[in-house]
N, CA, C and O of each residue as an XYZ file, in Angstrom:
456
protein
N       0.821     -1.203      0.000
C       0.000      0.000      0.000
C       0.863      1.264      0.000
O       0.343      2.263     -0.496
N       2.121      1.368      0.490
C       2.860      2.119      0.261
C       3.530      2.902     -1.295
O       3.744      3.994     -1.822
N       3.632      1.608     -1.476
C       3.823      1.782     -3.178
C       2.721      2.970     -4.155
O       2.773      3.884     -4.978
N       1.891      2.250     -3.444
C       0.503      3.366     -4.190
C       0.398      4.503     -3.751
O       0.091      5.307     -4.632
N       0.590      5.173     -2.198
C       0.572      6.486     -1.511
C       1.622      6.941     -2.314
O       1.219      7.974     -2.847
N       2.921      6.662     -2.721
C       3.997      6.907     -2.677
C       3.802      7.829     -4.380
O       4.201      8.953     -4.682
N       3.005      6.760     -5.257
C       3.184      7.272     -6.105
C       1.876      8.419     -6.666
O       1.721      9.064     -7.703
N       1.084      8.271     -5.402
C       0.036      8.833     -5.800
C       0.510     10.595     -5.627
O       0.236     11.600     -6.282
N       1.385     10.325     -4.343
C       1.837     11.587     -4.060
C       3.187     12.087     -5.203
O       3.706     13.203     -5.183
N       3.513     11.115     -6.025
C       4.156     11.629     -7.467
C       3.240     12.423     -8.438
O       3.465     13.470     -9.044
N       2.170     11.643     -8.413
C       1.225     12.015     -9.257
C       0.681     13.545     -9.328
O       0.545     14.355    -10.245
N       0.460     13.556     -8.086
C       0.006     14.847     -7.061
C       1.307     16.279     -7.427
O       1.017     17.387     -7.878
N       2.108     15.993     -7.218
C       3.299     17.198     -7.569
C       3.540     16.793     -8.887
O       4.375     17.674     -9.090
N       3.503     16.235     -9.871
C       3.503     16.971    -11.424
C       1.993     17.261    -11.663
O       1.729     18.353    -12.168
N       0.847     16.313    -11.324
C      -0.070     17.407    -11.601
C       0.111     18.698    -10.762
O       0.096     19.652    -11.539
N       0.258     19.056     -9.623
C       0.552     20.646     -9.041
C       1.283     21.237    -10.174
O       0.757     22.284    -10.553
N       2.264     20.913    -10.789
C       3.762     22.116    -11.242
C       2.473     22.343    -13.092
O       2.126     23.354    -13.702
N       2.173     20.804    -13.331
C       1.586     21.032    -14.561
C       0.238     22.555    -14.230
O      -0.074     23.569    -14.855
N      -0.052     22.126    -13.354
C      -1.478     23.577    -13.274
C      -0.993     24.520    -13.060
O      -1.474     25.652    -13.006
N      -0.045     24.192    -12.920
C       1.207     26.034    -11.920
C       1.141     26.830    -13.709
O       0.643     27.851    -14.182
N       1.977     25.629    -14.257
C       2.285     26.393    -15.698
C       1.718     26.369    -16.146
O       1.736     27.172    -17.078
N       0.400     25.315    -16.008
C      -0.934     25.559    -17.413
C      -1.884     26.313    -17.432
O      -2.476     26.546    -18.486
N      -2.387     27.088    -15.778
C      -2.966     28.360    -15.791
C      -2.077     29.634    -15.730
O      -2.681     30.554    -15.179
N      -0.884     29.944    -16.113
C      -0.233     31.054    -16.547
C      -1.134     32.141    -16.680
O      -0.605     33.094    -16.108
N      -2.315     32.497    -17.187
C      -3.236     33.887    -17.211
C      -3.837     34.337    -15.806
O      -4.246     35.484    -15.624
N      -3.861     33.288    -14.767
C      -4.131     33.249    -13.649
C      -3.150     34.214    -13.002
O      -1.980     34.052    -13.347
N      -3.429     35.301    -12.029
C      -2.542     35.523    -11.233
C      -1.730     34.641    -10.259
O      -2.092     33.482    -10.059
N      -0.493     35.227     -9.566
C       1.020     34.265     -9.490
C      -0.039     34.075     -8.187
O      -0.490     32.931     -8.238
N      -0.522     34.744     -7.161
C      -0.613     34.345     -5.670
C      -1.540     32.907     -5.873
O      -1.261     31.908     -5.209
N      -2.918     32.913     -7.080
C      -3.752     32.282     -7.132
C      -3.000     30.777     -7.578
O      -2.927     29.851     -6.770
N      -2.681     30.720     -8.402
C      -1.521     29.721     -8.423
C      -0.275     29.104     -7.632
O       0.250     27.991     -7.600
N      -0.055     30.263     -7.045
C       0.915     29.632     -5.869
C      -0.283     28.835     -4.647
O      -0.158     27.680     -4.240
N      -1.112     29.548     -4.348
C      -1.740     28.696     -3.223
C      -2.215     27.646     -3.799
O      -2.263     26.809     -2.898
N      -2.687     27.065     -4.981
C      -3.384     25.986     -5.608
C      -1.865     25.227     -5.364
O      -1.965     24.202     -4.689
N      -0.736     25.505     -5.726
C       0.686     24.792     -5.735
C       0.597     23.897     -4.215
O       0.366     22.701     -4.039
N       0.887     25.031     -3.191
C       1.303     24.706     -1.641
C      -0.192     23.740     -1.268
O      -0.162     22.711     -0.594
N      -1.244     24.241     -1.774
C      -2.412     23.410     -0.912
C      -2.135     22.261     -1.979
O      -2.998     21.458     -1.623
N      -1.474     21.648     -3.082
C      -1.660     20.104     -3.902
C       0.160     19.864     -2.875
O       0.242     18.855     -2.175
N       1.156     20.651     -2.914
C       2.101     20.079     -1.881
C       1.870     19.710     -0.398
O       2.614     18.968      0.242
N       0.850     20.260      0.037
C       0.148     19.985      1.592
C      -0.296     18.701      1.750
O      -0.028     18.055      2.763
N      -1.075     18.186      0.676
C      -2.001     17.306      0.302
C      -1.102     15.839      0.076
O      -1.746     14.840      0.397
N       0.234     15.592     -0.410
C       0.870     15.492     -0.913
C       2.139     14.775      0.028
O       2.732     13.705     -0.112
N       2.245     15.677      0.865
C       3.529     15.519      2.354
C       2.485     15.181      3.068
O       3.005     14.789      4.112
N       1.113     15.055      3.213
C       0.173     14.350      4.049
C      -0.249     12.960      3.893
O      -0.600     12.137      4.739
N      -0.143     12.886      2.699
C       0.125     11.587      2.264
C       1.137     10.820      2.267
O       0.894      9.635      2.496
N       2.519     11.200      2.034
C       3.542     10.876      2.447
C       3.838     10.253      3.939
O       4.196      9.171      4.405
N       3.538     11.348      4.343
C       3.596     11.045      5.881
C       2.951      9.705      6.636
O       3.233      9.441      7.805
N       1.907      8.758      5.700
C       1.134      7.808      5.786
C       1.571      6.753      5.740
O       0.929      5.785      6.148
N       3.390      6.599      4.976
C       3.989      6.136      4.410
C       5.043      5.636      5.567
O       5.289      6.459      6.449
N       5.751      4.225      5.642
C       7.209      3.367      6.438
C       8.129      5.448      5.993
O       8.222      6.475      6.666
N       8.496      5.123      4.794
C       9.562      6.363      4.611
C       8.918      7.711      4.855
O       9.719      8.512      5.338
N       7.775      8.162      4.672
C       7.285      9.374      5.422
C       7.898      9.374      6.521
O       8.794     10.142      6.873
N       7.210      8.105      7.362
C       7.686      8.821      8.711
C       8.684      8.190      9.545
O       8.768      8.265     10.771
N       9.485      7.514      8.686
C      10.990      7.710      8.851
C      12.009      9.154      8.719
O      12.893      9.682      9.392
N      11.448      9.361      7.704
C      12.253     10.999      6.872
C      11.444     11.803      8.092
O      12.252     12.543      8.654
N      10.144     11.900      8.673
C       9.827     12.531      9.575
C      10.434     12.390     10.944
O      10.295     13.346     11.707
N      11.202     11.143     11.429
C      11.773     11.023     12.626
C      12.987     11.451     12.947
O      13.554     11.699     14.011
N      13.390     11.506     11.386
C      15.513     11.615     10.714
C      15.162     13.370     11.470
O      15.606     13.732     12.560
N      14.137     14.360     10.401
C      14.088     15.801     10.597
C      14.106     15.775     11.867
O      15.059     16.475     12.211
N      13.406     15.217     13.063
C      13.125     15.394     14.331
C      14.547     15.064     15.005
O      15.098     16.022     15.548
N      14.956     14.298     15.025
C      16.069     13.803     15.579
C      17.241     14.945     15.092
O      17.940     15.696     15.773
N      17.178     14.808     14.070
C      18.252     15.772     13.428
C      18.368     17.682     13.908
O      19.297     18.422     13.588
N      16.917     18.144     14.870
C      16.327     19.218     15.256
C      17.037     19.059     16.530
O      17.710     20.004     16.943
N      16.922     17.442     17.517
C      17.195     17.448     18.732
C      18.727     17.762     18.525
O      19.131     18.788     19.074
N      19.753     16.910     17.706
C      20.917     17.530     17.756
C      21.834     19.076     17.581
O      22.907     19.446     18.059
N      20.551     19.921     16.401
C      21.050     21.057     16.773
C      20.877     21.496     17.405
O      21.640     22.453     17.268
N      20.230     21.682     18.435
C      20.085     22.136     19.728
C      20.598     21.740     20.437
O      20.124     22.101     21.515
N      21.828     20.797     20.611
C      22.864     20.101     21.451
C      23.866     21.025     20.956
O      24.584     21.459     21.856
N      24.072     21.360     20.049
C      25.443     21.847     19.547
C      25.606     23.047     20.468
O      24.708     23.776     20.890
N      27.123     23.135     20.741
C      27.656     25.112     21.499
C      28.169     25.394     19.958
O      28.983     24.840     19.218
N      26.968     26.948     19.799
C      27.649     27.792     19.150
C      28.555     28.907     19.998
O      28.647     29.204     21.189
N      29.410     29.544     18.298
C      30.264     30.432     19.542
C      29.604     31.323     19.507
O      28.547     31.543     18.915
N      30.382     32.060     20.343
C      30.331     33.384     20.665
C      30.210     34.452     19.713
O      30.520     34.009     18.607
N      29.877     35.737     19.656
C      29.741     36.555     18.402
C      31.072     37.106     18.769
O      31.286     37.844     17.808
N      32.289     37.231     19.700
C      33.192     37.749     19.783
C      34.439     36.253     18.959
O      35.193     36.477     18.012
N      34.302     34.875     19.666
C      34.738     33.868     19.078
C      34.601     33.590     17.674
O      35.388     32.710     17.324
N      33.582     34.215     16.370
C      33.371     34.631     15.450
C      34.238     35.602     14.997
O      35.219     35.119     14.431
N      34.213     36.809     15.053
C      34.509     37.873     14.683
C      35.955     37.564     14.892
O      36.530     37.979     13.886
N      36.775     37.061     15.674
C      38.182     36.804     15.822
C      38.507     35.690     14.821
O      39.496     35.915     14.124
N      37.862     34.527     14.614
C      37.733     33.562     13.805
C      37.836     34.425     12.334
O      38.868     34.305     11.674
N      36.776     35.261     11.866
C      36.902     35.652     10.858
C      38.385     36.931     10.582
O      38.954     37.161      9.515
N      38.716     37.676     12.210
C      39.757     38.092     11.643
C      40.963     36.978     11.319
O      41.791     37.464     10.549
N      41.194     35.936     11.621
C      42.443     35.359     11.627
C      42.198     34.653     10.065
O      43.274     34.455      9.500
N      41.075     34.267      9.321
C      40.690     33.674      8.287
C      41.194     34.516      7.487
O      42.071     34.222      6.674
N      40.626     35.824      7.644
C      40.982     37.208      6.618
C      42.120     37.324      5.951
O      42.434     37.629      4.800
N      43.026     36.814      7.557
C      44.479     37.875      8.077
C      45.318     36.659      6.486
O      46.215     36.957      5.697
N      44.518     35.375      6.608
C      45.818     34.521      6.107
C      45.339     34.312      4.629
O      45.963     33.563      3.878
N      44.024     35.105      4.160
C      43.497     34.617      2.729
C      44.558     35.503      2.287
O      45.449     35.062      1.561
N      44.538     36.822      2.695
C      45.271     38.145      2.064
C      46.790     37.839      2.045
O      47.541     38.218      1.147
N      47.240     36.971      3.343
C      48.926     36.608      3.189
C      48.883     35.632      2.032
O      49.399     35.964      0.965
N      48.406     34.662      2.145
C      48.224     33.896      0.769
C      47.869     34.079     -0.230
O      47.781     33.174     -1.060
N      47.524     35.419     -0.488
C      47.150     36.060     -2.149
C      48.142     36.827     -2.170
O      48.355     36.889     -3.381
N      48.960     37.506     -1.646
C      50.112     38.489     -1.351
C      51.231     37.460     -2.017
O      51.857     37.671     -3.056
N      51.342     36.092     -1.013
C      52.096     35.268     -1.277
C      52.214     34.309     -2.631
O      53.294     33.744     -2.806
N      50.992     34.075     -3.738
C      50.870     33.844     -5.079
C      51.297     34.857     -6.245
O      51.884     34.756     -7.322
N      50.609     36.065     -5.362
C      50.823     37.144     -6.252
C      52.688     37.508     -6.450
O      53.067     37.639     -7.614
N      53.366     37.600     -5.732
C      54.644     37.297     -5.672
C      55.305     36.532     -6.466
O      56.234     36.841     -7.212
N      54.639     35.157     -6.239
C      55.400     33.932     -6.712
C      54.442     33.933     -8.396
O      54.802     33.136     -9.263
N      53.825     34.438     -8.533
C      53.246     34.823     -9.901
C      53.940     35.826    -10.818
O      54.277     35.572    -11.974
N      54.119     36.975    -10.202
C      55.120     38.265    -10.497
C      56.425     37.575    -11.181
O      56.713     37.512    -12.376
N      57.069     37.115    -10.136
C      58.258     36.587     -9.835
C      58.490     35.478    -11.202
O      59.411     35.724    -11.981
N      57.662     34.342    -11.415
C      57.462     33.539    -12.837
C      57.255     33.811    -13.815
O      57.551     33.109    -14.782
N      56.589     35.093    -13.890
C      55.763     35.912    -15.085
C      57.563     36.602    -15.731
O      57.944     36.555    -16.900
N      58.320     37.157    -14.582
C      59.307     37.852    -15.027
C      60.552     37.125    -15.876
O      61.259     37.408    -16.843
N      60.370     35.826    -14.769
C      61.592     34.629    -15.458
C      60.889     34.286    -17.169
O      61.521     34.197    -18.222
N      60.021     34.207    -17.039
C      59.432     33.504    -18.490
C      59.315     34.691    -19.511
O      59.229     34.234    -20.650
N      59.280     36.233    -19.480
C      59.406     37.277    -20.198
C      61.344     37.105    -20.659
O      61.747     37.278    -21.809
N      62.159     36.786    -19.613
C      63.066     37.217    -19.969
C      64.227     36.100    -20.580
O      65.359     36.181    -21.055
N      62.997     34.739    -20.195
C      63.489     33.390    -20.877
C      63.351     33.660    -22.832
O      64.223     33.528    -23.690
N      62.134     34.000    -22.943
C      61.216     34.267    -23.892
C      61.893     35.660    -24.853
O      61.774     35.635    -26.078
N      62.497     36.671    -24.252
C      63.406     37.722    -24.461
C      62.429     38.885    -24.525
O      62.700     39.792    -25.311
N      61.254     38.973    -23.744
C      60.485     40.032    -24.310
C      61.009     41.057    -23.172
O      60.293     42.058    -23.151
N      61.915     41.088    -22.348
C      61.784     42.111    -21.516
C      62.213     43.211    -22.391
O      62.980     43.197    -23.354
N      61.184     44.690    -21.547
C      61.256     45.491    -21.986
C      61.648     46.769    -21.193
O      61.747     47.850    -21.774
């Protein structure tokens, strides 16, 4: 029976996207809500489903862990991003150099210096 929810709710979102684009003369809001109420319809059915509400337990579970996590600090940030900054710019300083520096050997390998 799954098989059939599963695909009924396939059925359900290309007919939604097909009416999205096949009433085009329709205004966008009137069409968007016909969209979200055939996707409502759709993840409700799903949800009826072994993998509905598996994929529904994964999101839940997956909610409890971010809320376990320590974020930092907005000062532990802002230092983070200066030290990120500090070493993109030494390392573009440091290509740009070693770019310069190759560009010059190969002009004067080449004999174009001028």
């Amino acid at each position: 029976m799954d098989t059939v929810k599963l695909l009924l709710v396939v059925v359900l979102l290309v007919a939604g996207l097909y009416g999205f684009y096949s009433f085009a003369e329709q205004a966008l809001w009137v069409r968007l809500v016909g969209l979200l109420l055939v996707v409502g319809a759709a993840v409700l059915i799903a949800l009826q489903t072994n993998v509905g509400r598996a994929v529904w337990q994964f999101a839940a579970d997956s909610r409890t862990e971010v809320r376990k996590v320590v974020w930092p600090t907005r000062q532990e940030t802002l230092q983070t991003l200066l030290i990120i900054t500090i070493a993109v710019l030494l390392t573009a300083l440091f290509l740009w150099l070693v770019d310069s520096l190759l560009f010059s050997i190969v002009r004067y390998l080449t004999g174009q210096e001028g």
